[in-house]
Structure formats: structure tokens, C-alpha cells
C-alpha positions, 0 to 999 in steps of 0.5 A: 295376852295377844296384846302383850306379845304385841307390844313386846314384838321387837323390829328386826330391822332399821326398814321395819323400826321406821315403818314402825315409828312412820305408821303409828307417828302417822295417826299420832299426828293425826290424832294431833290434828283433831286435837288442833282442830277441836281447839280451835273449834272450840276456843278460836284464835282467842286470848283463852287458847293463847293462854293454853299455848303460853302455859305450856313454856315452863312445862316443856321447859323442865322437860326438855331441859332433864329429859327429851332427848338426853336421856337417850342420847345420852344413857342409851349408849352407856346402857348398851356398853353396861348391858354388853359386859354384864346385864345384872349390872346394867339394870341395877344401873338402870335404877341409880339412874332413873331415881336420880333423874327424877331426884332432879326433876322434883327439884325443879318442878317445885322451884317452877311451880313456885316461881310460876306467876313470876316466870309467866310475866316474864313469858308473857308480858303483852297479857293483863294481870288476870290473863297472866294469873290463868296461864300461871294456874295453867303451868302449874297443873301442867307441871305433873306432865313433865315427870311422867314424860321424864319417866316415859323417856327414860324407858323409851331408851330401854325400848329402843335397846331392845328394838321393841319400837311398837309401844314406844311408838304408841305412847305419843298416841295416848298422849294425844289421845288424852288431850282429846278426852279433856277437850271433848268431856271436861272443856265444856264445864272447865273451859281451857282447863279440861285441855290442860288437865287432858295434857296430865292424864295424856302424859300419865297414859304415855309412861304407863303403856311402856312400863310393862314392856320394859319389865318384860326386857328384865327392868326391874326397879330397885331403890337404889340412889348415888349422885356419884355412881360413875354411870351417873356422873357419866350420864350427867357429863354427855346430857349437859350439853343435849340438855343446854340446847333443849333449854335454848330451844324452849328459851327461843319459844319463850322469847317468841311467845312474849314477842307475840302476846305484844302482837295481839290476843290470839297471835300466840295461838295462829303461831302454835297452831300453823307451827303444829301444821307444819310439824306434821310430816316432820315427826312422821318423816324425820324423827321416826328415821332418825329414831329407827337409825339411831341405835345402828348408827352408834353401833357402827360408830362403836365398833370403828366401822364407819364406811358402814357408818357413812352408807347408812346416815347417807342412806337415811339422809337421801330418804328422808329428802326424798319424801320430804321435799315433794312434801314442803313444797306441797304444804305451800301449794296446798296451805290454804285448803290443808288450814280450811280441813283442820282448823276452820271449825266453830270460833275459828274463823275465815279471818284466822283461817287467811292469816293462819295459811299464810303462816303455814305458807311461810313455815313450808320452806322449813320441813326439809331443813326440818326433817334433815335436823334430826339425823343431824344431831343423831350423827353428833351423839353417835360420836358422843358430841352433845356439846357441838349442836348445844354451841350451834344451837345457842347461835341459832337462838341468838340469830332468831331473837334478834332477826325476830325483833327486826322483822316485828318492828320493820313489819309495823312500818310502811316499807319495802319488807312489809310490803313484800309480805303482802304481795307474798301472800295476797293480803291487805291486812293490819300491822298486827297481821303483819308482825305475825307473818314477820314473826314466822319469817325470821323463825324460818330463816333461823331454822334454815340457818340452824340446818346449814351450821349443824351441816358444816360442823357436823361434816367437820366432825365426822368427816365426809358422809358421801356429800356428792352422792346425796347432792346428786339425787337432791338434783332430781328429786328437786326437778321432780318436786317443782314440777309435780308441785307446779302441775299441782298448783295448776290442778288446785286453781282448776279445782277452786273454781267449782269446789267452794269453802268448807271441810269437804272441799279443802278435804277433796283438793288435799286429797286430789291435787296431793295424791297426783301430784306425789304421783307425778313426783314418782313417776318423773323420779323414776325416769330420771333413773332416782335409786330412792324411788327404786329402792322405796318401790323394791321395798314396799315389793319385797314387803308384798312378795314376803307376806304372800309368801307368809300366807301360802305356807 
């Protein structure tokens, strides 16, 4: 009972909604680091947890290419609209949607689940015949997982509505957390399958957590189905393009993918796993942001009130640089004691470990543009363009295949790029090693270039969104980011001298040269006069002073 009334609380402002979404996205991605690290403890960067990786192309595939993101991008506002006029209306809506989404989704899923060793040839062609038939078994079994997700999105959407932020946001916890279970109890009998059937029963938690919640917003599922029903049809037209770029984004990973199984054995699992690293203060910073603001930020546009608009996309952009950035920096810093805590366990060892790092290294340069790219996209779909970011998305997988292509074949030869990534990274290691690090810097490069176009056509497309007021306090965070980072990286060299190898003393420099030098990051933001620095202080204050005052009465 106290449970559901929990879950049901609703978020009373866009503040609360995104330390909603930062908190629970937080231990998710916590939950998220234990699963890489129990992986890599129990696989290694082996051919098995390549094969884990690599099957999961055709799933996030069908998921991506029907659901993540477009369902809400796309029924959200018609649903907000719908629900405005007349709320019978809007819920038998609801359902002509969900049953002709998950209509297609069948479709789809049974065309892959037959054509799936065929697909993995083409993903994978590095991996042996019996290594391709496993990763083939893999997706098919993960092929469930996208429907629950398909579902899980549509009643997300419903959620967001409503601002009920708490079980939406817990479901990615779930999702984690059912993984976990199949690594920890089903891996050790079923090898690399327990993990993948630990993916279907995280997926199947993270739509059932929501279904009551959305129920008790007044869904209630009816079975109702038309393919021409105009809220369907106009569903169709927005999500078309959100979904054309999803399926670019997975086809780049499809791409990648089959460049690494020509690399080596594990090198699609050091790229996913140094990937997930760096992903991690993306989905706590960016997405939860982006994700809180959302729902205002379409209803301002809406409504016509876009000075409204503009203060509160440069609001979210200046927060988002203000964490973020400190945060990248740091990853660079501290990415080899950040790999030695979380990965460097049982088969994973120092040898991944070294190339992992510097992995990670690379990707640290791209958690700002990272963390920026999805209120970018959400200032599109607030003005219903999903066509624009699925053009420039197409342009960014265009330029990471082909510089993806250069740099591995570059890499392979004695010259000057091969060479500098090297002396980058102190490392003296093979030509494999060396493509992967080239790998990860064209995808690098690619990300920063996505950042710049999405920026320029989204500035063309909604005008100015106080640019110079952004740049200005990107001046001083910058300032105070190198020198914190630089002081940091002064107190890690101190540190390594005495500190040794292992999980505890990656554990304590994290802990240690992270906290102060963030530390130190604020306080030089503050003396530098930063309003972001201010206004995150007046907040977590006025948070206190509220509280205190909830309990005296």
C-alpha cells in the first residue's frame, strides 16, 4: 500500500523531476557498473563476451527502430492535445496506439528471429562459423526483450504526462538488476546465456513496474485496432524520422561491431564495456535533464511562449555544461583507476584492463557533446521536428563509417597516427591494439561532429536560445574544470606512488582526487561570480531549509 502511493507521487516541478531521474538513473547506472564488472570477471575480454555484445545489435535494433524514443517524442504531445480536449478520448487513443505499435513489432521481430544467423554474418563477419551460430541463438533469445521495452516505452510516455517520474525512473533499475540475477545465478550452469536470459526477465521487470502506475492515471486497455485511425496516422508521420535516425544509430553500431570482430576476439567487448564507462554521467546527467525538461519545454513551445522556451532550454543547457564538463575532464584523469575498480576482476585482466583505459581516455572528450545531445534533440521534437536530427544523424553515420575505416586501416601501418596514439596513451602495444584505440577516435570524432551540426540547424530551427549567455558561463566553468582536473591529476601522481594495484586503491584515488578536485571546481566557480554554481547551492539550500521546516510543523 505505502508502496503504491510511492510510485504514484507525482514530481511537482522540473528541479524535483530531474533529481527524480538523476538519483535513481545514479544507482541504475551503478547497478549498471556491477553488471560490467561481474561480466568482465566472469568472461574476460574474451570471444564469449563479444558474443554477448554482438548479439545484442538485432534487439536494440527492433527496439530502437519502433520504440526508444519515438513513442514519446512522438505520442506524447498528440496524447497531451488529445487528453486537453477530452480524457475518455485520449485513453481509447491510447489503445489504437499501443495495439498497433505492438502490431508491428511482431512483424518485425519474427522477419529477424528468422533471418537472424543471416544478419549476424553480416554484423559479425571476423567471428567462425560456430562463433556466428552462438551470437545468432543469443539475439534470438533477446528478440523477447524489445517487446517488453516496446510496451515499457509506450507507458513511460503516460507517466511522463502525469509527472509521475518515480516508477518510470525505477524501471531501468530493474532492467539492471535482472541481468545481475542471470549472470550471478544462471551464468555459472548456462555460461553466457544466463546473461542473456537475464536481459529478457530485466526487460520483462521494467514494463511491469509501470503498468500499475498507469492504470491508476485512468489507462485502461482496450482492444481496439485501426491502422487509419488519425491519431495513429499522425503518430506514424512524427515517429518516422525519430525512428530513421534510431535505426542509423544502431546501423553505426552495426558497423562498428563488424569492423572490431576483424580487429580481435575481445575487441568488441573492450569497446562496449569502455563505452559503458563512459556513459555513465551521460545518463545521469543528460538524459534525466533532458527528460525532466521535456514536457515543459513542449508545453511553452505550444502555447507560443518562447522567450519562456529559450530561458529554460538555456537554463538546462548551462547545468547540464556545468556538471558535465568538470566530470569529462575528470574521466581522462582518472581512467585508469575508474577501469582497475570496476572491471579489473577474475578473467579481466591488466592487459585489458591497459587497453580498456585507454579506451575510456579517449571517449572522455565526448561526455560533454554527449550529455548536450539530448536536450538538443528535445528542443527539435518540442517544435515537432523529427526529420531534421534523422537527416543530420544519417550524416553523422556517414562520417564515423568512413573515418572509422581510415583510422583502423592507418592504425595498422608504421606512421605518424599510429604513432601519436602511442605517445597519447604511453603504450607500446600490437596493431590490434592499436585499431581499437583508432576505433574509439573516429567514434569520438564522429560524436563531436554530431554535436556541432545538431547545434547549427538546431539554432536555425528555433532561433537564438541565448547563445552568448551560455558561452559566457562555459568560459568559467571551462577555467575552473582545467584547473581543478590539472591539480587532480598533480594529487593522483602523489597518490600512485604509495597506493599499489587493486579495487581498494583504484576505489580510494576515485574517491579522493574526484571529491576535491570537484571540490575545488566549485569553489573556483563561485569566485569567478558563476550563477550555475550559485543557483546549484540556492537550490540544494532551499531544498534543506524546506525540509527543516516540513519537520518542525
Amino acid at each position: 500500500m505505502i508502496l503504491g502511493k510511492v510510485l504514484n507521487s507525482s514530481a511537482k516541478s522540473v528541479n524535483y523531476a530531474a533529481i527524480i531521474l538523476a538519483v535513481t538513473v545514479f544507482f541504475s547506472q551503478i547497478l549498471g557498473l556491477l553488471r560490467d564488472r561481474l561480466l568482465a570477471g566472469s568472461f574476460g575480454a574474451s570471444l564469449d563476451l563479444s558474443i554477448y555484445y554482438a548479439a545484442f545489435r538485432i534487439p536494440d535494433f527492433v527496439y530502437n527502430i519502433l520504440f526508444a524514443g519515438s513513442i514519446v517524442v512522438a505520442f506524447l504531445p498528440i496524447f497531451a492535445e488529445h487528453y486537453a480536449e477530452d480524457k475518455e478520448e485520449a485513453w481509447e487513443m491510447s489503445s489504437f496506439v499501443l495495439n498497433s505499435f505492438l502490431l508491428f513489432s511482431f512483424i518485425l521481430i519474427a522477419l529477424l528471429f528468422i533471418f537472424a544467423p543471416f544478419l549476424i554474418k553480416l554484423i559479425v563477419p571476423g567471428f567462425d562459423n560456430e562463433a556466428q551460430a552462438e551470437t545468432a541463438f543469443l539475439a534470438r533469445v533477446m528478440l523477447l526483450s524489445p517487446l517488453f521495452f516496446g510496451m515499457s516505452s509506450f507507458f513511460s510516455s503516460i507517466l511522463q504526462y502525469f509527472n509521475k517520474f518515480l516508477a518510470y525512473s525505477l524501471a531501468p533499475l530493474l532492467y539492471n538488476l535482472g541481468i545481475i540475477l542471470g549472470i550471478v545465478f544462471l551464468s555459472p550452469r548456462l555460461g553466457i546465456l544466463g546473461a542473456a536470459l537475464g536481459v529478457v526477465f530485466g526487460a520483462a521487470a521494467h514494463l511491469l513496474i509501470q503498468i500499475p502506475v498507469a492504470v491508476k492515471c485512468g489507462f485502461k486497455y482496450r482492444p481496439l485496432f485501426s491502422l487509419k485511425h488519425p491519431a495513429v496516422l499522425k503518430i506514424v508521420n512524427l515517429a518516422f524520422f525519430r525512428s530513421l535516425a534510431a535505426s542509423l544509430s544502431q546501423i553505426n553500431f552495426m558497423v562498428i561491431a563488424a569492423i572490431a570482430s576483424g580487429i580481435g576476439l575481445g575487441a568488441i567487448a573492450i569497446f562496449n564495456l569502455s563505452y559503458n564507462l563512459s556513459f555513465l554521467p551521460i545518463g545521469i546527467l543528460g538524459v534525466s535533464l533532458a527528460t525532466a525538461v521535456f514536457p515543459s519545454l513542449v508545453q511553452s513551445w505550444t502555447e507560443g511562449k518562447k522567450e519562456e522556451f529559450y530561458e529554460s532550454f538555456s537554463l538546462a543547457f548551462r547545468r547540464i555544461i556545468f556538471l558535465a564538463l568538470p566530470i569529462g575532464i575528470l574521466f581522462f584523469v582518472l581512467r585508469e583507476p575508474i577501469v582497475e575498480t570496476i572491471l579489473r576482476t577474475g578473467q579481466f585482466n591488466m592487459k585489458d584492463a591497459s587497453l580498456t583505459s585507454a579506451c575510456l581516455g579517449i571517449y572522455s572528450f565526448a561526455i560533454l557533446p554527449q550529455c548536450l545531445v539530448p536536450l538538443i534533440l528535445r528542443g527539435f521534437f518540442s517544435a515537432k521536428d523529427t526529420k531534421t536530427p534523422a537527416v543530420l544523424a544519417f550524416l553523422f553515420v556517414v562520417f564515423n563509417i568512413v573515418l572509422s575505416m581510415a583510422l583502423v586501416s592507418f592504425a595498422g601501418q608504421p606512421n605518424i597516427f599510429s604513432s601519436f596514439l602511442k605517445e597519447s596513451f604511453g603504450l607500446n602495444r600490437s596493431a590490434e591494439d592499436l585499431k581499437m584505440l583508432a576505433l574509439c577516435f573516429a567514434f569520438l570524432a564522429a560524436l563531436i561532429f554530431q554535436f556541432i551540426i545538431f547545434m547549427v540547424f538546431l539554432y536555425r530551427k528555433i532561433g537564438n536560445f541565448k547563445i552568448a549567455e551560455i558561452c559566457r558561463a562555459f568560459w568559467k566553468m571551462l577555467f575552473a574544470a582545467l584547473a581543478s582536473c590539472f591539480f587532480g591529476q598533480y594529487l593522483l601522481e602523489k597518490m600512485s606512488l604509495s597506493a599499489g594495484s587493486g579495487f581498494w586503491a583504484g576505489f580510494w584515488q576515485v574517491a579522493a582526487v574526484g571529491g576535491i578536485s570537484f571540490l575545488l571546481y566549485f569553489l573556483i566557480t563561485i569566485i569567478l561570480g558563476s550563477t550555475e554554481a550559485k543557483g546549484f547551492i540556492s537550490s540544494l539550500l532551499n531544498r534543506f531549509n524546506r525540509y527543516g521546516k516540513t519537520k518542525t510543523d
